[in-house]
Structure formats: C-alpha cells, structure tokens
Steps between C-alpha positions, in 0.01 A plus 500: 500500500731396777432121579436474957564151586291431850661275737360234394651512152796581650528187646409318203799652325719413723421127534510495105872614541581256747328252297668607137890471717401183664428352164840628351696372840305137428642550108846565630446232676394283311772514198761270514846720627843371459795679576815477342794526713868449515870592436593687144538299250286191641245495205207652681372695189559206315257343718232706517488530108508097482158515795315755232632260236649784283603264263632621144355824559620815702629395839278706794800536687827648356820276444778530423785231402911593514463802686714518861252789609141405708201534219206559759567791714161560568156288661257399241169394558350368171178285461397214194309164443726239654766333248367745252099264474269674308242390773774446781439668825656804554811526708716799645866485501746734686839569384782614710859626496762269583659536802907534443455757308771590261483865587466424850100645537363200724388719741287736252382163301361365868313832538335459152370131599344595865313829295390232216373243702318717744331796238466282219465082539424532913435091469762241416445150423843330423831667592722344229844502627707510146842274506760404209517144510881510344581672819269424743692544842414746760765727518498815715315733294248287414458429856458863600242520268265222667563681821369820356206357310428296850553831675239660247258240500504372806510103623179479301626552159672173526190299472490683168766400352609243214879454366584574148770357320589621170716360239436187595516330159267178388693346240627176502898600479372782750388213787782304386735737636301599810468051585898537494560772745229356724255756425139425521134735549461336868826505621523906361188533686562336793890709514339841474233442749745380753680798439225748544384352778852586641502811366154663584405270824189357388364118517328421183613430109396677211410339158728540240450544103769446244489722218669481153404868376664405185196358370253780473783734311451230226245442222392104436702495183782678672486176781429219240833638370659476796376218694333300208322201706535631850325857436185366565551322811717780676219820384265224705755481824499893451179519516456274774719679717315847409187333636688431816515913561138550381342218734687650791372833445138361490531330806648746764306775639678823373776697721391856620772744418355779679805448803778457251744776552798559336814344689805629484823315390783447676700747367242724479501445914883561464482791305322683809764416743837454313643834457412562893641189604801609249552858704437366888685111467769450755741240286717479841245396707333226241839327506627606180892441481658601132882582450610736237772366276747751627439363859572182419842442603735191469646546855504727775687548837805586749819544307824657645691798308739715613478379860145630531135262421283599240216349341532367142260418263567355169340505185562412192826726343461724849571446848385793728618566860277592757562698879277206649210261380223747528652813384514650161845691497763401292840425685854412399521466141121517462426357167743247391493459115547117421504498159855291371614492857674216621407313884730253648554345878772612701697818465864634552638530850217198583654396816518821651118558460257399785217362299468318176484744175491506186604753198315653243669685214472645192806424266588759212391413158718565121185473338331773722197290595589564922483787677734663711760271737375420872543236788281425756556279799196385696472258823281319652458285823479126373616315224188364379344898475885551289392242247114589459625868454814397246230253305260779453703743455700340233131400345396878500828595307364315166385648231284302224619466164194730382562782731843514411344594165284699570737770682727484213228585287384775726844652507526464123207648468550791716839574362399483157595823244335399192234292326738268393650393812175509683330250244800285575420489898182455416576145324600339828160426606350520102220178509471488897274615778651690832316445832614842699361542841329808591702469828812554299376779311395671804842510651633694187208685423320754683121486508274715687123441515555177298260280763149650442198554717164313488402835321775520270451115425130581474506768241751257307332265469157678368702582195627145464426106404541205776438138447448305767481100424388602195208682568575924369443794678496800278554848704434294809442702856684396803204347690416317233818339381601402886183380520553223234861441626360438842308233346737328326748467771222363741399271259909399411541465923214253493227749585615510952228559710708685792416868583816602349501362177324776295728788675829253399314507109495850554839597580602316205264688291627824593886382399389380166314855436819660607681265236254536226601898526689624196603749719725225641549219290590719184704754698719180616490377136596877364784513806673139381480599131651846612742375672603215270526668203394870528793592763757565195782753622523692145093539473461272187146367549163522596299255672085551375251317663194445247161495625369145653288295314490161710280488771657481879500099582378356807492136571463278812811270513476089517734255502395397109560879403844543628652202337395668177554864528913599508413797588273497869787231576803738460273756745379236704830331605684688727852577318846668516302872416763578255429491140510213331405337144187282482657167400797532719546191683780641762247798629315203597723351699585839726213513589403573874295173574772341334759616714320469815482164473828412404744276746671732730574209732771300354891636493577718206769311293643662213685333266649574104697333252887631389661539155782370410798738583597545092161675418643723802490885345916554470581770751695676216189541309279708790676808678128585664244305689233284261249601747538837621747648264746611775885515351684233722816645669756379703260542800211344257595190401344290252310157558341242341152397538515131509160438379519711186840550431478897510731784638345682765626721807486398893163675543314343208636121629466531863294141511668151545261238415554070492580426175391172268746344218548613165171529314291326815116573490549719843232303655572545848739245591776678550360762754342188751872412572605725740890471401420549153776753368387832456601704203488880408224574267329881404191647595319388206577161527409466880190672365411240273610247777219687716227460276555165423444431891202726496385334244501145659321647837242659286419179335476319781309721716269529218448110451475485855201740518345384170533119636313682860233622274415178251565727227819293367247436188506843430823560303861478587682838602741579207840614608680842515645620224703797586803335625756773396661446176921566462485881462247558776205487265175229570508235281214510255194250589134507470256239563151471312223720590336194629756390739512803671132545500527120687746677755270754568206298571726296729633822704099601557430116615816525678470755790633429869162515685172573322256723754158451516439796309664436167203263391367850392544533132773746391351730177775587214408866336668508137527835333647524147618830352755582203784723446691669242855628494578760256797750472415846708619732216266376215309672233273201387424242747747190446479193764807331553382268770140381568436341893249269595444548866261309770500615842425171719403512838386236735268624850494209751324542847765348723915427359752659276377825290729687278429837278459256230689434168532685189539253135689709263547324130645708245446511142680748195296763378105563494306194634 
C-alpha cells in the first residue's frame, strides 16, 4: 500500500526535521572545540594528544620525533573524554598541517582547514595558536600565517584565541636557566601579545598557557625516574595549565565557521601574477642599472694616434679603439693585446710632438711567453689625463701569479702527445681549485643557444631538484618556483610596500630561473672543462659529463653567509675575469674595485736598487741579448742593466730610472729627489719598479676607502704577490683561504657609491656536476682524471653581473 501523507502530516514532518538538525546544531554547539594551529614542527599534535590525555597509550594524533619532513599533512577532527576521564566531558580537537611546509603545500593544507571547519566542526571555541617556546620569535613566515588565519577567520577569531607554548620545561635546572636569560611566563606573554597586536592590528591580549608536552609521553614510574621529588609537583602545574584551555573553552560562546573561506598565501597570490609580470616588466623604466663584467672598463676616453682621435677603452690585458664614444667600429689597431706589454711616459722624438704621449710596447721574449714585436705611441691633451692613462694602463698589463699558471697549463695541456706528458701538466694545479669565468670561456669558445628561454628553463627544470633556503622543490614548474623566490627576496628587502616592489622581485625571479637552467649553467661548465682540458691538438681525451645527482642550489645572500661561503665571494666580488686559483692572494689585489680606488693623484716616482758592477754578466760571456735573444753586432751593442746585472740589447733597456745604493730597500727615496742620477735598467726591472708603485697606490686608495666606510675592523688588504721574479716569471705567493675570503668581503663593503637599489638581496645559484677524462681510443673505460665542477652564479637587481664562475678541482682516476 502506498503511504499519502495529507498536508497536514506533511507539515509535521517537516518541523520534526527542523527540530532533529536544530538539536544536532545545539550538540555541535555545545562540545567544547579547540583548534590546533601553527607553524610545522610547533608541537600542535603533541598538544592535542596531551588535551585527550593520551597518556601511555596510543597517541590520537600521529608524531613523529627526528624526522625533517611535516607528519600531519592532513585536518583531523577527532573527539574523546577530556584528559582521557572516564566520566570527563567530551571534547573535540582539530588537527592541522603546519604551515611552512617542507614540500611547499601551504596553499593545499589552507584549503583542507576552511573545508574542515565549515563541513565538519562549523563551531569553534578556542583557536589555539601553537608556538615553540625555544624559538619563540615572530619571524616572517610565522607572521604570514596569522595574516592568513586572520584573513580566514575574520577580526572575530581573535577573541578566540589563547597562546600555546610548548617545550616550556618545569624543572628546577629548567627555570634555573630561563631566571638567567631573563625569561619568565609574564614577560613571554606580555612580548608576544605586543607583537601580535603589531602584527594583526587588534587592541586586546590573549591568555597564554605554557605547556611541557613531555609529561604525558611518560608513565609515573618513567617520571619518578626522572624527576624523583619534583614529578609530582610539575604533572600538577601541567595540569593546571591544561585547565587554563578547558575553562576558556567553557566560557566563550563558540565561533561560527560557516564564513571561513580559504585564503590564499602570498605566494599563492604571486604565483597568479609572476610569470606575467616576468614577460611584460620594463627593467629600464623601473630604474634598473646593472653592468656586465665585460663593460666594466678601467678607463675610457680621447687618445691621439697617428695624428687622428680615437676613442680608447681599456680593460684588463686589452685596450680597444673606437671611431668615436658611441660607435661600435673598431679603428686603428682595434684590439690591442696587453698581455707582457710594457707602458712608459714619454716617447722618442718627445719634443717634436704637440701633446703629451706616452708608449706602449711589447718587447720580444727568449722564453716565448710574448707575442709578436709592436710599438704604439698615443697622446693626449693634458698631463694629468697622461698619468691616469700610463697608471692604468701599466695596472692592466699585470698578470696574477695564478693566471700565469693557468695558461701554461692550458698550453701544456693542449700540446700534449701522450699520457705521460699530459699527467705531468696536469700536476701543476694537482690539490687546487680554478675559478674560470664564463666570460673568458666565451671569448674562446663558441656557443650558440647557450642562454635559454623561460620555456627551455621551464622544461629543465621539471626534470630537475632546486633548493631554495633549504626548503626542496622536486620537478618544480616555473610559476611555482618564482613564486617562492618572489617571496624570499621581498621578505630579504624588508618586505617594501611601493607599487614596484613585487615587479622588482619578479625580474629577479625570472634571472634566477634562467640560471637554474642546465641548459646554461652546465653548457658553461661543459664549455670551461672543454676548453681546459678537452682542446688537446693530437685527440688524446675525452671529457664525459656523468649524470647530476645534487640538486640546483638557491640561496638568498646576507652579510653572515658571505663571510662563510669562498665560493658566492669569488662570484660576488667583482674581479680581473681571468682565471685564477681560489686561494690566490694577488687575483685579489687586481681586482677592479681595487684598482678604481687606487691613488692616481700623486706623481709617479719610480725608483730601484743597483748591483754592484762585479756581479755584472762579463760581456765575453753573452754574444745575444738576455732578454730578447737578438745577436749583438757592431750596430747592436751590448749593455748592462744596472739593476740586475744582465746583458741585454738597446730595445729591451730603453728605461732610465733613479737609482738607490748598493743593496738599499728601494723605498722611494731616491725617485722624490728630482736630481737623483738616473741609471739604465731593462724592461723587467722597470716592471717590477712599476708594480711596486702600483702597489703602494692600491694600498692606499684601499685604506682610504675602507677608513670612508668604518670597515677598517674588517681585515687588512694583503699585498700583491706577483711582482715579477728574475726570469720574467711571478714569484710564488698565496695567502690563506681566509685572508682572501676577508678581502673579498671588504671589496663588496667597499664600493664607490651604493644606489638605493642594492638593499635588494642578491641570490647565488650553485650547480655541481662531475667529469671524467678518459683516452678517446679505449677498449675498456679507464679514467685518468676525475673533475669536480660547480657552476656559481650570482643575480643582483641593480650593479655588476658577470656569466658567473666555473670551480674546477681535479682528482686522479675514478672519484
């Protein structure tokens, strides 16, 4: 029979309905709610098993202790007696995931809350904001996360809440410690509500509850043992502080969550606009001003050659001429090779010449390290541009001691026949690390489609690792990885509240993206190692890259950091961009900042010390030059280089220079007096008279600065060590790794004129990867030579940016 309701039953139906739901709402209601939240790793499992009192038994909510990973990755909404009474009222505790999650899913974990406390609890009487006492700051994330529970909740929520502090210990030795440091319950109390108040704008304290969840892990034999006498009265403060929570939840009315919605993070908010601020940013027009190394130049302007102007810029080991200031053609001799030339003031025929000049040559070598022969003579209009162009030009002529090594390993190398004699090159850098610039490479090696797109960089990095601060992405998208970086660079600038800040965090998103590429990092890395050592003129080995196993490292650079890590200094200070070894003190001291802000102002006096005339070299015993190997003739005739003694030829001794007595210090004294006798010397001993000059305007531009700057605690410069040695050769000197990491630090502290935009943080991107040379014509695979290799590369928003560096250590055979 089919059962007709009339309308009248109808009605009674319903109102039973409404009746049976109001009755569950008032149950809902009427159950004390506390919800756990906080950062990961705050305790706020922990404290939800010590409010059901789980006690020796199974905990309710998972945890886990020694793991780095988040254990709760998930709401739960569990309900038992309170503290675990057999006749205890019954109270419901929710769970959540930690925000700072260590696989970065905040945004997801957020979600999961808002669905939970809308379908499932829908009333709330305690919001129980979960902190670690041991660390029990605000930083930045934690501050982000009041903001989004505030942004959930609403202003309402906060009349909800009540402070947790875990691990705060009750011992005796425990408050001992805390009565040292100043640390007491009201003052923690009274700190964190000031701070919220700060934080999320509102006008009233919360109560605050000190929790040692210690306790209810442990059996009462297990504390007897471990407390003896004191067990007792610190399970009673425990439980004192437990009724604390419980009284507060019976005496507020309980929080609706029907109009909590799920807020979105910041870099969740980010995420949606990053990659389109990435693609439609105008870097010009936000004021962003960065040089690239090979820009910057030691000197530029109006020099005089061959009767016509042209415009000169110098580098290090190149000077380039220029039709005018704006063009890009080459004129003249275009690119001037400076590597072992020789600059001095004043030329021949110097009287007939309208305006002062100066000569640069390049004298021939016996031991083969110069090029070919050539003199240039260059004028200028006043005598002070003569000596600012002599000064820097004779700076950019030097070579450091570990460069000089290098190339004659690279020519070893490239000339060697067999395995023998290749193994043998190889020893000159055995137990050392070479810093090559990619710039360097680049200029020998050809590269096409090394920089990558967004796209390339995209589908890179899906098949890759990053850390960021410490915090992994695994297979990471583009959106979501900028995202993060955004963050962290807004956080490092101090979190700016102009319009422009977030499109600035943006831009340098999208260079560290491009950085984290392998596309471009390991094809630099492959180029160097190519170069270096797979560039072998009779085809005698093969360079292998294996497959990476380190993750691609990102990190946001601080003061602290630098002074620790040797290798974001050698990247971050702007250097010589030639190769160089790691703990090579004279590298250092080229540098560009260096030389910048050396003394150009005072007169250049050069003065050197004579030998006695019996440790002359007979002329019987020489019938070429000692310099340049030219036979002397009766049109070449032979002289004595009163400094050290040798033979040489009229070319190869073309400088006088004042002279000191017999085995003087060559201080200087010699070249103030302006009738101090002049004697003949060669070109190798002017040159080591030159450096010891640049040398004492380095130093004291470089006090002078540092003494500008306060930063005279810092460290004290060490001196340059690649004064030339008899033969030609740098003498052999190389400080600690420490002192040079000291220099470094000084050079970034050191700069002329700091913009406003350099308080943005710079990020370093580290990428290790690992070679193996092995001979091309092999049956069975036999490694010779492993390589360690990191590809370092520092993105700034406004300053100097290089290509980055390239740390090559070498080891025998298989790693």
């Amino acid at each position: 029979p089919v059962l007709r309701l009339d309308r009248q039953d109808r009605c009674v139906v319903q109102m039973s309905a409404l009746a049976r739901g109001e009755h569950r709402a008032r149950e809902d209601q009427d159950v004390p709610t506390a919800a756990l939240i906080g950062a990961t790793g705050a305790g706020k499992s922990s404290t939800g098993n010590s409010l059901f009192g789980c006690r020796g038994a199974a905990p309710a909510f998972a945890v886990e202790i020694g793991t780095m990973a988040s254990v709760t990755t998930e709401t739960n909404v569990l309900m038992r007696p309170w503290r675990g009474g057999a006749c205890a009222e019954m109270v419901r505790i929710v769970d959540s995931p930690g925000l700072g999650d260590s696989e970065g899913r905040d945004a997801e974990h957020i979600a999961g809350l808002a669905d939970a406390l809308k379908g499932q609890v829908k009333y709330v009487h305690a919001f129980l904001i979960v902190f670690n006492s041991q660390e029990p700051r605000l930083n930045s994330s934690l501050k982000e996360m009041l903001k989004i529970f505030r942004d959930m909740f609403g202003d309402g929520f906060l009349r909800h809440v009540v402070i947790v502090f875990t691990r705060w210990e009750y011992d005796k030795r425990s408050r001992r410690k805390r009565e040292k440091r100043g640390i007491t319950c009201s003052q923690q109390a009274e700190m964190m509500n000031a701070e919220l108040r700060r934080v999320l704008g509102h006008n009233s304290d919360c109560p605050c509850v000190f929790f040692d969840n210690s306790l209810n892990e442990c059996t009462d034999e297990e504390l007897d043992d471990l407390y003896d006498d004191e067990a007792q009265t610190m399970v009673r403060e425990f439980e004192n502080e437990m009724q604390k929570v419980f009284t507060f939840m019976q005496s507020v009315k309980p929080f609706l969550c029907k109009d909590v919605k799920a807020a979105m993070t910041e870099k969740e908010k980010l995420k949606h606009k990053v990659l389109q601020l990435i693609e439609l940013v105008n870097e010009e027009a936000l004021g962003r001003e960065i040089i690239s190394a090979e820009q910057g130049v030691l000197h530029s302007g109006w020099i005089r050659w061959r009767r016509r102007w042209v415009y000169g810029v110098l580098r290090r080991q190149t000077l380039r001429l220029f039709v005018d200031e704006k063009s890009s053609e080459l004129t003249g001799p275009k690119e001037v090779d400076l590597t072992a030339c020789v600059c001095s003031i004043g030329s021949e025929w110097e009287r007939l010449r309208r305006f002062p000049s100066f000569t640069l040559y390049r004298p021939v070598n016996l031991q083969g390290t110069a090029r070919s022969y050539f003199c240039h003579v260059f004028q200028v209009e006043t005598e002070q541009e003569r000596q600012k162009w002599v000064l820097l030009m004779q700076e950019a002529t030097q070579l450091s001691h570990s460069y000089c090594r290098i190339e004659k390993f690279y020519e070893s190398l490239r000339v060697a026949p067999t395995r023998a004699e290749y193994e043998r090159a190889t020893a000159i850098i055995d137990h050392e690390t070479m810093v090559i610039p990619v710039e360097w490479v680049l200029q020998r090696v050809v590269s096409r489609g090394r920089v990558p797109s967004l796209h390339q960089a995209g589908k890179d990095l899906q098949r890759d690792r990053v850390v960021v601060d410490g915090i992994e992405f695994v297979n990471p998208s583009c959106d979501e990885l900028a995202a993060h970086i955004c963050a962290r660079v807004l956080e490092g600038a101090g979190c700016p509240q102009d319009d422009r800040s977030e499109v600035k965090a943006a831009v340098i998103a999208r260079d560290v993206l491009l950085s984290c590429s392998r596309t471009q990092g390991g094809g630099d890395t492959y180029d160097a190692v190519q170069l270096l050592f797979g560039s072998n003129e009779h085809d005698l080995v093969h360079c292998k890259p294996e497959a990476p196993t380190q993750p691609i490292l990102v990190r946001l650079l601080c003061r602290s950091r630098e002074r620790q890590d040797s290798d974001v200094l050698h990247s971050l200070c702007p250097d010589t961009g030639v190769p160089e070894f790691k703990r090579d003190a004279s590298a250092m001291h080229l540098s560009t900042q260096v030389v910048k802000s050396m003394d150009l102002e005072r007169e250049q006096h050069i003065c050197t010390t004579t030998v006695d005339a019996k440790a002359w070299v007979p002329d019987s015993q020489m019938v070429q030059c000692m310099r340049c190997g030219e036979r002397f003739n009766p049109f070449l005739r032979r002289h004595h280089c009163r400094a050290c003694g040798h033979l040489v030829c009229y070319s190869c001794s073309r400088h006088f220079v004042p002279v000191g007595d017999t085995g003087a210090s060559g201080d200087g004294a010699a070249a103030q007096d302006p009738h101090a006798h002049r004697e003949r010397v060669c070109f190798q001993c002017y040159q080591r008279a030159v450096i010891k000059d640049l040398d004492a305007r380095k130093q004291k531009g470089l006090q002078a600065v540092l003494n500008d700057e306060e930063c005279s605690g810092a460290g004290t410069p060490c001196s340059s060590s690649n004064n030339l040695a008899e033969e030609g050769g740098p003498e052999t000197r190389e400080a600690p790794e420490s002192e040079c990491s000291s220099i470094a630090y000084q050079q970034t502290e050191t700069d002329e004129v700091r913009p406003p935009e350099e308080e943005w943080p710079a990020v370093s991107i580290e990428m290790e990867s690992r070679y193996t040379i092995m001979p091309v014509d092999f049956v069975e695979p036999e490694v010779w030579f492993t390589l360690d290799c990191k590809y370092v590369r520092v993105v700034r928003w406004s300053g100097i940016a290089d290509e980055g560096r390239v740390f090559i250590s070498v080891s025998s055979g298989a790693a």
